[in-house]
C-alpha positions as CSV (number, residue, x, y, z in Angstrom):
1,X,-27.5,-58.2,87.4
2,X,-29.9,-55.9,85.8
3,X,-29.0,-53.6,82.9
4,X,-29.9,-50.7,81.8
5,X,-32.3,-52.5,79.2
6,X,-34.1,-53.9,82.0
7,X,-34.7,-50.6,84.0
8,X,-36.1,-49.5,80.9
9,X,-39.0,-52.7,80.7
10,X,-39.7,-52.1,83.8
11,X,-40.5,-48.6,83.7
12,X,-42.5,-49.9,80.7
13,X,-44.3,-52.0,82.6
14,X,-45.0,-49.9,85.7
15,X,-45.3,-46.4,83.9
16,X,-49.1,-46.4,83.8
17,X,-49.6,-47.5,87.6
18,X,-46.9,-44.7,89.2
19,X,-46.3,-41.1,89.7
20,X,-43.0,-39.6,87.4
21,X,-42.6,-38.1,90.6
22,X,-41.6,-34.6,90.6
23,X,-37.9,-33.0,90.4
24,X,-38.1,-30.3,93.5
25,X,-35.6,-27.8,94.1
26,X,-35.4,-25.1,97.2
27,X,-33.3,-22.1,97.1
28,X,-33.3,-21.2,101.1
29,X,-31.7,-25.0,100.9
30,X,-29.6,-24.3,98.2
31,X,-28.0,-20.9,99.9
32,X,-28.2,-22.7,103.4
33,X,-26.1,-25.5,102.3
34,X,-24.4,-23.9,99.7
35,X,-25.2,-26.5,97.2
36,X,-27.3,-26.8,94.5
37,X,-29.8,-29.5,95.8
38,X,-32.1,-31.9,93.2
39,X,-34.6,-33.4,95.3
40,X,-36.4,-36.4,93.7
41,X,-39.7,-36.2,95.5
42,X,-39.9,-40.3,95.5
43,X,-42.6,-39.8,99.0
44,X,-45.0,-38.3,96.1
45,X,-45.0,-41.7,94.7
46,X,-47.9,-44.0,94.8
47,X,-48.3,-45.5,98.4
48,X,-45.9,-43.1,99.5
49,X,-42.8,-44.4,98.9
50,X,-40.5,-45.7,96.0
51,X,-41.0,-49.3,96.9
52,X,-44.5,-49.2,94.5
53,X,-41.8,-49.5,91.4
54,X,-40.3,-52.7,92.8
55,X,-43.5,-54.2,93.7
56,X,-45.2,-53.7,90.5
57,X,-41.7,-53.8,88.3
58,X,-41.9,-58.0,90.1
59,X,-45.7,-58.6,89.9
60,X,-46.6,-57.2,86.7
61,X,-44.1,-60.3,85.4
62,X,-45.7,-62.8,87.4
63,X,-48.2,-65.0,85.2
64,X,-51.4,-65.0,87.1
65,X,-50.5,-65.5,90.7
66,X,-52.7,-66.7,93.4
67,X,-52.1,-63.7,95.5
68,X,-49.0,-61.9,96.4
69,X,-46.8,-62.2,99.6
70,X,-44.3,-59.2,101.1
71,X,-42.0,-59.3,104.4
72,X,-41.9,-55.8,105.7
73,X,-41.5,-53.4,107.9
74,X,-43.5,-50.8,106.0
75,X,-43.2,-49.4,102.4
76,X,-43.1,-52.4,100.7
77,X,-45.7,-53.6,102.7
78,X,-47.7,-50.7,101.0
79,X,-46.1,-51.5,97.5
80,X,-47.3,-55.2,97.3
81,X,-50.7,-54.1,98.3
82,X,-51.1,-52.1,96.1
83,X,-49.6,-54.1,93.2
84,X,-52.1,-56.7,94.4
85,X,-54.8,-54.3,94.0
86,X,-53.9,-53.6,90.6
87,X,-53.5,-57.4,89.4
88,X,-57.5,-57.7,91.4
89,X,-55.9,-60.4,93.4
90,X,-55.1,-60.6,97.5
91,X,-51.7,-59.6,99.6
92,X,-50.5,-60.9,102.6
93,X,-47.7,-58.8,104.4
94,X,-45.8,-60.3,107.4
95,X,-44.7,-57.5,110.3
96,X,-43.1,-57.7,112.9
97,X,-45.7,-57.1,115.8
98,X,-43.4,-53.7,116.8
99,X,-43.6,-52.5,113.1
100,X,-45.0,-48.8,112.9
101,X,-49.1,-49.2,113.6
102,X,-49.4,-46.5,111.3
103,X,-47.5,-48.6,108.0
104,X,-49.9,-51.2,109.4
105,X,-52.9,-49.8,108.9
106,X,-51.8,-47.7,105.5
107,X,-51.1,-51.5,103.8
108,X,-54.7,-52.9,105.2
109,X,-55.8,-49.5,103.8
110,X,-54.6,-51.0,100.4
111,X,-56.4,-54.2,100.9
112,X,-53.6,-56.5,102.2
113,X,-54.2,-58.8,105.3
114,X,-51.6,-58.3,108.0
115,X,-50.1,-61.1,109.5
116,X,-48.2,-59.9,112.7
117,X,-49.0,-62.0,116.1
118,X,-45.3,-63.4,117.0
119,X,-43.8,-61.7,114.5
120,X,-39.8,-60.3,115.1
121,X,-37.3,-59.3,112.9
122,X,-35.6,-62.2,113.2
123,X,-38.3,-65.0,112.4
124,X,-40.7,-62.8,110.0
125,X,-38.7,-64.8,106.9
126,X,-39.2,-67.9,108.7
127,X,-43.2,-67.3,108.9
128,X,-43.6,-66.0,105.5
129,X,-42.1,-69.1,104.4
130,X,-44.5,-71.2,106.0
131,X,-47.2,-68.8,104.5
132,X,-46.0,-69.1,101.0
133,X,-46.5,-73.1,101.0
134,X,-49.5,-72.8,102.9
135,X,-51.2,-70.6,100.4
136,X,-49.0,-70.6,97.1
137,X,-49.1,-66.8,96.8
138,X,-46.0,-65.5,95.1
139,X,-43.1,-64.0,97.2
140,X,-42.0,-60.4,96.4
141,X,-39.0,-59.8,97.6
142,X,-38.4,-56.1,99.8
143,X,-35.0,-55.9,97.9
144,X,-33.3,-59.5,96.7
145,X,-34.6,-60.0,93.4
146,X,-33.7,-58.6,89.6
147,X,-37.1,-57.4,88.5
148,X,-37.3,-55.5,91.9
149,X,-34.4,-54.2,91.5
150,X,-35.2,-53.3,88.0
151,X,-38.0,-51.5,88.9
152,X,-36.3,-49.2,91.8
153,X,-34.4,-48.0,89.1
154,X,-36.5,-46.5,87.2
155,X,-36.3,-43.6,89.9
156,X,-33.0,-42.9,88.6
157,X,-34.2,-42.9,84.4
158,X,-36.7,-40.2,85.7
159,X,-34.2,-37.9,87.6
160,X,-31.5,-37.9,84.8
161,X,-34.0,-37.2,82.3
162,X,-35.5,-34.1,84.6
163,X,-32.2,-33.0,85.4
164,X,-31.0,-33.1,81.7
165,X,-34.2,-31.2,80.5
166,X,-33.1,-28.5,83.1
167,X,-29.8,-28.5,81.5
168,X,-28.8,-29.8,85.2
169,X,-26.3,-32.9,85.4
170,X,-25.7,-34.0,89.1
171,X,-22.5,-34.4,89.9
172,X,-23.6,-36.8,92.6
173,X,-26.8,-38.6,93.2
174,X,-27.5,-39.5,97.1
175,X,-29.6,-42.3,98.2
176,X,-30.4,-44.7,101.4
177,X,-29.8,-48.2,101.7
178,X,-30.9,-50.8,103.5
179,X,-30.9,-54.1,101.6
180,X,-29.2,-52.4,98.5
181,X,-32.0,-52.7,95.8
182,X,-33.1,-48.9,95.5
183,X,-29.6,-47.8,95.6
184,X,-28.3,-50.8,93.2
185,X,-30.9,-49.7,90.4
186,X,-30.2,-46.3,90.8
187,X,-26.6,-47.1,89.9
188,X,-27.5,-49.0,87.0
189,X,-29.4,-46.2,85.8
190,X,-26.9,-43.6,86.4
191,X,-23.7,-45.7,85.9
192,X,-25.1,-46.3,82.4
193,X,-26.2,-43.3,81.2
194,X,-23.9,-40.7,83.4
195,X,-20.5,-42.3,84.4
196,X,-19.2,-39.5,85.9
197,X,-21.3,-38.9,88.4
198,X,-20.8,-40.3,91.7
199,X,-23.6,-42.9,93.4
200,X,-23.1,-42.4,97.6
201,X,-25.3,-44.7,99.6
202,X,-26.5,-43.3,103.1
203,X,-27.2,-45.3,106.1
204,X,-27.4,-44.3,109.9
205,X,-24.4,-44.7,112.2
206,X,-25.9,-47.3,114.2
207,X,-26.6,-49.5,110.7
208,X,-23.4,-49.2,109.0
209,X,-23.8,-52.5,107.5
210,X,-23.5,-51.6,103.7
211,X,-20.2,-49.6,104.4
212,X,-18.4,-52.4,106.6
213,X,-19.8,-54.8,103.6
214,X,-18.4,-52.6,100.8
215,X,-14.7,-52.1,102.7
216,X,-14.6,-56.1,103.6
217,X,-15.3,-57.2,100.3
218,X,-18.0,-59.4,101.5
219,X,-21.5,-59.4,103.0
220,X,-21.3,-58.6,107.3
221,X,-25.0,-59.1,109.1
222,X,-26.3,-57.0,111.6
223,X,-26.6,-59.1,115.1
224,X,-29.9,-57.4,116.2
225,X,-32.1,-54.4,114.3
226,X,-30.7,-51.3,114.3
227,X,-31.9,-48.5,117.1
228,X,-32.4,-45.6,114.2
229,X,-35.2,-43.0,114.0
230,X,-34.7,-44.5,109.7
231,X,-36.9,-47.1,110.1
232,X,-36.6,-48.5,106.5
233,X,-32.9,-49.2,106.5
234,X,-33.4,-51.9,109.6
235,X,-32.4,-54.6,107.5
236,X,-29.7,-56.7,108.8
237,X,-28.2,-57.1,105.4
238,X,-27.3,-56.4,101.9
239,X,-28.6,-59.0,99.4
240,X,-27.2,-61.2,97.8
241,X,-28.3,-59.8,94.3
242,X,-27.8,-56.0,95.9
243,X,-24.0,-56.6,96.9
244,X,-22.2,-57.5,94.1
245,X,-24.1,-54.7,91.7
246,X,-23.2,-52.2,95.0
247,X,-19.3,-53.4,94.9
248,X,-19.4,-52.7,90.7
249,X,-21.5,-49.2,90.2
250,X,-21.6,-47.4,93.8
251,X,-18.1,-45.1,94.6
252,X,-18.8,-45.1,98.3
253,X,-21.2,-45.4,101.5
254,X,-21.9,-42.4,104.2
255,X,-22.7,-42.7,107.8
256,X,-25.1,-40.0,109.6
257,X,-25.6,-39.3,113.3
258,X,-29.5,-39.6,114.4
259,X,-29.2,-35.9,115.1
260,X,-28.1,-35.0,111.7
261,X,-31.3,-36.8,110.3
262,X,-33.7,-34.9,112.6
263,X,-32.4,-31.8,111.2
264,X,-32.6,-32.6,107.9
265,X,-36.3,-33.7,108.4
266,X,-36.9,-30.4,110.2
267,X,-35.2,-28.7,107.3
268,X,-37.2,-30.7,104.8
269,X,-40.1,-29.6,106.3
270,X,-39.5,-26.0,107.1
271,X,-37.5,-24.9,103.9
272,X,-39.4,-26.8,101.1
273,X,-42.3,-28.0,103.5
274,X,-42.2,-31.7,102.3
275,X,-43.1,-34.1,104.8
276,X,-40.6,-36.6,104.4
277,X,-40.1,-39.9,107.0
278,X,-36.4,-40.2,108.2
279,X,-35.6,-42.8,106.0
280,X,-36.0,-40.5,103.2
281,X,-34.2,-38.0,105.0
282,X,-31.1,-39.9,104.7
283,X,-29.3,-38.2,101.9
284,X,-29.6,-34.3,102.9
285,X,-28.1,-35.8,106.7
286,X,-25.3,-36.6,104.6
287,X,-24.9,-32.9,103.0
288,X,-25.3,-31.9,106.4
289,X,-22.8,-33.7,107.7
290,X,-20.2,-34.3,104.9
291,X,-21.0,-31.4,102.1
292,X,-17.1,-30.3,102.6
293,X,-16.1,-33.2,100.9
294,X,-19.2,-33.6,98.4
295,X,-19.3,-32.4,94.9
296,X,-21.5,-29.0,94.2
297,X,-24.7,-30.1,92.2
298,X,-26.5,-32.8,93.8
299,X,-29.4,-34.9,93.3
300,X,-30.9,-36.3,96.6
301,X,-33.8,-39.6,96.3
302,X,-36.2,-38.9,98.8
303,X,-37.2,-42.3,99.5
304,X,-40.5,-41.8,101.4
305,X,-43.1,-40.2,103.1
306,X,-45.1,-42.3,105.1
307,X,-43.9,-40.2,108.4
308,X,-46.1,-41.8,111.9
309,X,-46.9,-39.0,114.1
310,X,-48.4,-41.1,116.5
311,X,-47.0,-40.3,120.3
């Protein structure tokens, strides 16, 4: 389980190949919600999304690797790419062959090969398995793995120090999760240096997983990929690193209706006109949909931006 020591050589490590990634705040949100909204812009961040940190938090440990290998469905995709590009040495990403085109072609952008034909959701592991003996590149994990985890947190150093040099302290700090490890290092990070404030995860109705996992006391799977317009929180699972940290530092899961997160992309877009994919979206659905019963100051991660507008 990562501490807050590790979040902190991580961010050592990764600090001159990322974006601090702005602090954004909107006062037509603020009055329309009547809330007082920190937004941290994570969709600013290199390749687009926070999954950069993890990517480079893991491979920057590595002792020259071969090459690095991802399973994803998108952003992390991007992230190993990119942290392969900055070691000099080649990625391999396996997609599923219904993955977004345009996340396809943004990782080959980056220099990684795409391995797709035959791919599913439910065999991708299988395949990148077989890749990883055929070709002894190193395995970075989307979500499952410490120095991954490590490294998503150092989202959450940078938006408590922003807020605190505003003289801002969230009283809550909003989040999606998929597989658990952006929202397990962001409660390390806030859990350690701000234990008052609430950590909410947010998923979509339709992949309530973390929630059902959290109330059961163990891990529950997903039978089939979600149908959600958040298309980074498909994973059938927590992880078996993510759970247990989930169970210790996070106070509670929300669900949001697809509709919810339309609006709140719309309202990204129109009010503080951030483009912002629906995974990233996740957290103002919740103040949309549950800001009665949510504190008054909160601090939102805005996971991504890679949005396809392709028909």
């Amino acid at each position: 389980m990562p501490s807050l020591q590790d979040l902190y050589a991580a961010f050592r490590r990764i600090a001159p190949y990322t974006h601090r990634t702005p602090l954004l705040t909107s006062r037509l949100l603020d009055e329309l919600l009547g809330k007082r909204l920190l937004l941290k812009a994570e969709h600013l961040q290199k390749t687009g999304s926070f999954k950069a940190r993890g990517a480079l938090s893991k491979a920057l440990a590595l002792e020259n690797p071969k090459g690095l290998l991802a399973v994803s469905s998108g952003n992390h995709a991007q992230g190993v790419a990119y942290a392969a590009q900055v070691l000099g040495v080649k990625a391999l990403v396996v997609m599923p062959e219904d993955a977004s085109p345009y996340k396809k072609a943004c990782a080959r952008a980056y220099g990684a090969e795409v391995v797709d034909r035959g791919v599913t959701a439910k065999n991708r592991e299988e395949v990148a398995r077989a890749l990883q003996e055929e070709t002894g590149y190193a395995l970075i994990h989307p979500f499952d793995d410490p120095l991954v985890i490590a490294g998503q947190g150092t989202a959450g150093l940078e938006l408590l120090a922003q807020a605190g040099k505003r003289g801002v302290f969230p009283e809550a700090v909003l989040a999606p999760v998929g597989g658990g490890g952006l929202l397990a290092g962001l409660a390390t990070a806030v859990k350690a240096l701000s234990p008052t404030t609430l950590v909410l995860g947010v998923e979509p109705e339709a992949a309530d997983d973390a929630r059902r996992s959290l109330e059961a006391g163990r891990i529950l799977r997903l039978e089939a990929p979600p149908r959600t317009r958040a298309d980074g929180v498909r994973t059938l699972s927590l992880g078996e690193h993510t759970f247990p940290i989930l169970r210790e530092r996070v106070d509670g899961i929300l669900t949001v209706s697809e509709e919810a997160l339309l609006e709140a992309e719309r309202l990204l877009f129109t009010r503080t006109k951030q483009v912002v994919e629906p995974t990233g979206a996740l957290p103002l659905a919740a103040v949309l949909e549950h800001g009665a019963r949510l504190p008054q100051t909160l601090a939102l991660l805005l996971s991504g931006g890679n949005r396809d507008f392709s028909p």
